[in-house]
C-alpha positions as CSV (number, residue, x, y, z in Angstrom):
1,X,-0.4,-37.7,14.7
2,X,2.7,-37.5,12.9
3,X,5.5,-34.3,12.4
4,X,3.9,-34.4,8.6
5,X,0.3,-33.9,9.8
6,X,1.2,-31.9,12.4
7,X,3.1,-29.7,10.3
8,X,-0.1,-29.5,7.8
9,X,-2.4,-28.5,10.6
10,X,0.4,-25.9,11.1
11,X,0.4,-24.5,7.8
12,X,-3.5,-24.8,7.8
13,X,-3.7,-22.7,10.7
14,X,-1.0,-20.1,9.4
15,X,-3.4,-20.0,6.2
16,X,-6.5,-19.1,8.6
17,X,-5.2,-16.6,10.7
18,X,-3.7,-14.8,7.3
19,X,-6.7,-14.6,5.5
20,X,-8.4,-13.1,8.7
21,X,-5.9,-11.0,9.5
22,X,-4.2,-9.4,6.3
23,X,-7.0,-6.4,5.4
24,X,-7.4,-5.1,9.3
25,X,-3.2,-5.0,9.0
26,X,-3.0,-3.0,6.0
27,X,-6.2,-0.8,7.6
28,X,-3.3,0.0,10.5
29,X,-0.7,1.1,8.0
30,X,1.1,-2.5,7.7
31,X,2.5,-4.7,5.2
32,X,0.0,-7.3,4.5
33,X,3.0,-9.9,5.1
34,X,3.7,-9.1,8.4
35,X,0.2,-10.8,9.4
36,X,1.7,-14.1,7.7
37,X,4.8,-14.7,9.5
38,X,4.4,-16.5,13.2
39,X,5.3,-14.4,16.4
40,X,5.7,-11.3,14.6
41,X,2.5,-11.1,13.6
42,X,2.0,-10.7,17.2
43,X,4.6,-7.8,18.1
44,X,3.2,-6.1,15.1
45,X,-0.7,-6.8,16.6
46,X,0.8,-5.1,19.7
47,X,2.5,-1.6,17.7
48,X,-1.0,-1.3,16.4
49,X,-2.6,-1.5,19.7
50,X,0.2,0.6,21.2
51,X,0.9,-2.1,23.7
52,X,4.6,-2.9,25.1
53,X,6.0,-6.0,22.5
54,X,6.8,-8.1,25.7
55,X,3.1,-8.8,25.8
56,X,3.5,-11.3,23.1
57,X,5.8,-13.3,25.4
58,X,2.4,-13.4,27.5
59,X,0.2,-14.8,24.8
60,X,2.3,-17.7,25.1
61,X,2.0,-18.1,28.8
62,X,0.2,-21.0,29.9
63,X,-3.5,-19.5,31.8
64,X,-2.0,-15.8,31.6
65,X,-2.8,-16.1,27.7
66,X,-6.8,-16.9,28.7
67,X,-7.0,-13.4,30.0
68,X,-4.2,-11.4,27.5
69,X,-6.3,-12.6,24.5
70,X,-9.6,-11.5,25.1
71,X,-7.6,-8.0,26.4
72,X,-5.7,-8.1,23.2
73,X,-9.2,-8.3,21.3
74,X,-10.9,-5.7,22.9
75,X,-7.7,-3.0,22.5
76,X,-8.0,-4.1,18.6
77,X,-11.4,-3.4,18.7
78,X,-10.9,-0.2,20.6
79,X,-7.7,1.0,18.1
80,X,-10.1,0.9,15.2
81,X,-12.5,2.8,16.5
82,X,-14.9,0.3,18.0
83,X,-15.6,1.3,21.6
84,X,-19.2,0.7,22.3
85,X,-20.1,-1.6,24.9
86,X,-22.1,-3.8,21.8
87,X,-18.8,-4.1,20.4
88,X,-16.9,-5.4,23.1
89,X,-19.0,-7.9,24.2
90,X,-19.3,-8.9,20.3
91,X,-16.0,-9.4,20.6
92,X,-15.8,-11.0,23.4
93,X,-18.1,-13.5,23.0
94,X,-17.6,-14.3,19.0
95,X,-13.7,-14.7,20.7
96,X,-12.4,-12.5,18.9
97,X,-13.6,-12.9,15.1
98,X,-15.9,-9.7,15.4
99,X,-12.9,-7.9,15.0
């Protein structure tokens, strides 16, 4: 694939994740931007979820990130007020887009 189409999946992707993403920031108190702009959206996930920012840095670590992302799902869950055990496992296995 070339740096154009890979730059359109990129943008596609951005898209996505913003359209997902925007209402539960501005449910936490957050500008509805800060869900659209790439690695911050991330250090801002982790304010809401009252988590240290360097766990970001793990989201991007190669087999760390298959366990910090299903944590970082279930502490967003859990932040809003979703602690069942129905919940969790919702968001487990619909990875992550219960939320």
């Amino acid at each position: 694939m070339s740096w154009t189409g890979w730059f359109i999946f990129f943008l596609v992707v951005q898209v996505i994740h913003f359209a997902g993403t925007w209402k539960l920031y501005q449910i936490a108190g957050r500008k509805a931007w800060e869900a659209a702009v790439p690695v911050y959206n991330a250090i801002v996930l982790m304010k809401i979820i009252n988590r240290p920012w360097w766990w970001t840095i793990l989201l991007f670590v190669p087999i760390v990130n298959l366990i910090m992302f299903p944590v970082v799902w279930v502490e967003t869950l859990r932040s809003f007020g979703r602690n069942s055990t129905t919940d969790t496992i919702l968001g487990l296995v619909t990875l992550g887009l219960y939320i």
